[in-house]
C-alpha positions in Angstrom: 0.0 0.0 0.0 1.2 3.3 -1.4 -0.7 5.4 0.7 -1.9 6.1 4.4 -5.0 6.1 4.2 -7.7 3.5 2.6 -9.4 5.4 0.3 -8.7 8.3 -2.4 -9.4 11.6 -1.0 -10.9 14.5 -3.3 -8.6 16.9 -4.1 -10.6 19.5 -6.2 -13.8 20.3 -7.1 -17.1 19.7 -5.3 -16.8 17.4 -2.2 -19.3 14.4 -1.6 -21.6 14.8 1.5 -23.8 11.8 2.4 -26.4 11.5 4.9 -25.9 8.1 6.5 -29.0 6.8 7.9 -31.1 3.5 8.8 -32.4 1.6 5.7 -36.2 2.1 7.0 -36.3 5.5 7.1 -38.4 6.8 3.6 -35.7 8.8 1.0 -38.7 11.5 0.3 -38.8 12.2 4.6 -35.4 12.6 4.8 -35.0 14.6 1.6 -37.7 17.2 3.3 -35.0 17.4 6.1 -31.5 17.4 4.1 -32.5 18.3 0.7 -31.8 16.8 -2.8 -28.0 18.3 -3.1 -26.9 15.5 0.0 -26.8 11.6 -0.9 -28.0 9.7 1.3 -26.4 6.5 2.2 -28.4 3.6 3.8 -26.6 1.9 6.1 -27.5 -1.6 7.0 -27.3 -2.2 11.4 -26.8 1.5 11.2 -27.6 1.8 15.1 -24.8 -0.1 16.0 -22.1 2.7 15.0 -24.4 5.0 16.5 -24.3 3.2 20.1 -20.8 2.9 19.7 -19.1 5.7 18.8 -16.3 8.3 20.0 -16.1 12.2 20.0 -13.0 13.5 18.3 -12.1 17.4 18.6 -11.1 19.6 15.8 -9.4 22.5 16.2 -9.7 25.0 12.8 -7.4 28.3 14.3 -9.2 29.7 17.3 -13.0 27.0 16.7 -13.3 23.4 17.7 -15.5 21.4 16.3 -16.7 17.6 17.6 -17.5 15.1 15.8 -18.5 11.7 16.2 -17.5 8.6 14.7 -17.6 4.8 14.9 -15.4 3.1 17.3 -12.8 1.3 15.7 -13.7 -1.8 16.9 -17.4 -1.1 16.0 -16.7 -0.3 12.6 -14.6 -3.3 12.0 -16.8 -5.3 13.5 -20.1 -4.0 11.4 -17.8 -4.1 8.1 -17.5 -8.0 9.4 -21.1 -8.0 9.7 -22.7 -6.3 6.4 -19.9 -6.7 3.6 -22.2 -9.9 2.7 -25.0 -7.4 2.1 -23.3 -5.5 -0.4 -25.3 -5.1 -4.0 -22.2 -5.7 -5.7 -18.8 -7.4 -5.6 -16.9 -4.1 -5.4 -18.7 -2.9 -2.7 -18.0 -5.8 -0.6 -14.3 -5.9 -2.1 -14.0 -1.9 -0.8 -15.6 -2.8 2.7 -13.4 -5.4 3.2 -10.0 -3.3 2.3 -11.2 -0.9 4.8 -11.2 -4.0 7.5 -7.7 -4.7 6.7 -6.3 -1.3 6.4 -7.6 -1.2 10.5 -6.3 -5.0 11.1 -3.0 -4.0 9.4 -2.4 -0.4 11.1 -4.6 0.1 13.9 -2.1 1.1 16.9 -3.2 -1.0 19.5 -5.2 -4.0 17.9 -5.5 -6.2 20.7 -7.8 -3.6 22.5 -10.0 -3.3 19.4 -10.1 -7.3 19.4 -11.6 -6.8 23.1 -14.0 -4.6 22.3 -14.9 -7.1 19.6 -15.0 -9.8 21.8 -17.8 -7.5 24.2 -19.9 -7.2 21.3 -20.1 -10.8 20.8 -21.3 -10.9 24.2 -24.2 -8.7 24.0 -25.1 -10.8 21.0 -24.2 -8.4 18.1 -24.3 -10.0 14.8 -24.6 -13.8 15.2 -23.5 -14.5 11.4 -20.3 -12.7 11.7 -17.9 -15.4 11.6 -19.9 -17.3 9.1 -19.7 -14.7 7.2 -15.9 -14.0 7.2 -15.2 -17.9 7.1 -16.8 -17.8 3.6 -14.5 -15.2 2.4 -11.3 -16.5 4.2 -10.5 -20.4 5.0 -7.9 -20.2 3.1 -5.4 -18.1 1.7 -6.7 -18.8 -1.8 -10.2 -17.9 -1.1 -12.3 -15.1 -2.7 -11.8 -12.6 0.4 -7.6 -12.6 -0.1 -7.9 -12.1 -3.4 -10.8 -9.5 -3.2 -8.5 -7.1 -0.6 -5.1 -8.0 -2.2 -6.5 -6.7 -5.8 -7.9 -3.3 -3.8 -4.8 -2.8 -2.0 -2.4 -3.4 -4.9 1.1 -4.0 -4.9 2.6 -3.9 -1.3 6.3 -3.0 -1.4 6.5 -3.4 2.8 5.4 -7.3 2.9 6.5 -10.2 1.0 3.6 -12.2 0.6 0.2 -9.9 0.7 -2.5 -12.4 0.1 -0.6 -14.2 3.7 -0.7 -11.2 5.3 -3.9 -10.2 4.0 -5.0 -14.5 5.2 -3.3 -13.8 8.5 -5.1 -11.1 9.9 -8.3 -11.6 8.7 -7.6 -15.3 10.5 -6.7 -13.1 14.2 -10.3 -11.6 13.1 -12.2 -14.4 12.9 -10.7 -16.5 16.0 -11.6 -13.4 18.0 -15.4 -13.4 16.2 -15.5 -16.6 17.2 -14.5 -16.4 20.8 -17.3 -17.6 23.2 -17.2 -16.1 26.5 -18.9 -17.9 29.5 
């Protein structure tokens, strides 16, 4: 991976705003709210990032502003969770690069694994594992070659696809932790 970050920023022009939202909701209700001029994104389990979420401050000269986002572990986890929903193969190909890019530089994974690991607890997402286990039994499978072919060439590891198999193993071991 050539870059820090998981996706392609934009650089000029118009910027993208999306309205995320449960799937429920009716598009012509929350285009009275929002508008026309904002997409709005439909987001499958959408309540889960909201429960479990963090405030992050920034600071623009003398203003902060908060914002809110998913938890780490909460957005990995409902990535795990929905990628199977996807419409379309490159969807579910761009979720999944965005799991790895967290398994692969997120600075202190073991306490996103714990978090994980609660959420299995309260009974979040049953299917997870199944789901992942699909995608990654082996290093062959569709889920390796799915997030290697996003990522791209990897000058920092030697074998991608094992990395790639590797984590996504870790993930799936801690999905699949029962706690008693």
């Amino acid at each position: 991976m050539d870059r820090l970050y998981p996706v392609v920023l934009y650089k000029e022009g118009k910027v993208r705003i999306d309205f995320i939202t449960p799937p429920k909701i009716q598009k012509g209700i929350i285009e009275k709210i929002v508008g026309i001029q904002i997409d709005i994104n439909k987001i499958e389990k959408f309540d889960f990032l909201l429960k479990h979420r963090l405030a992050v401050d920034i600071k623009n000269k003398k203003d902060i502003y908060r914002i809110h986002c998913p938890k780490p572990s909460a957005f990995l986890y409902h990535k795990a969770a929905t990628f199977i929903d996807r419409e379309d193969e490159q969807k579910q190909a761009k979720d999944l690069h965005y799991m790895y890019f967290i398994l692969r530089y997120a600075p202190d994974i073991d306490t996103i694994f714990k978090e994980i690991i609660q959420y299995n607890k309260q009974g979040y997402f049953e299917d997870t594992h199944k789901n992942l286990l699909h995608y990654f039994n082996r290093k062959t499978s569709k889920g390796c070659l799915m997030v290697e072919k996003e990522n791209g060439p990897d000058v920092y590891i030697e074998d991608l696809r094992q990395d790639i198999f590797e984590r996504f193993k870790n993930l799936m071991e801690v999905i699949n932790t029962k706690i008693i």
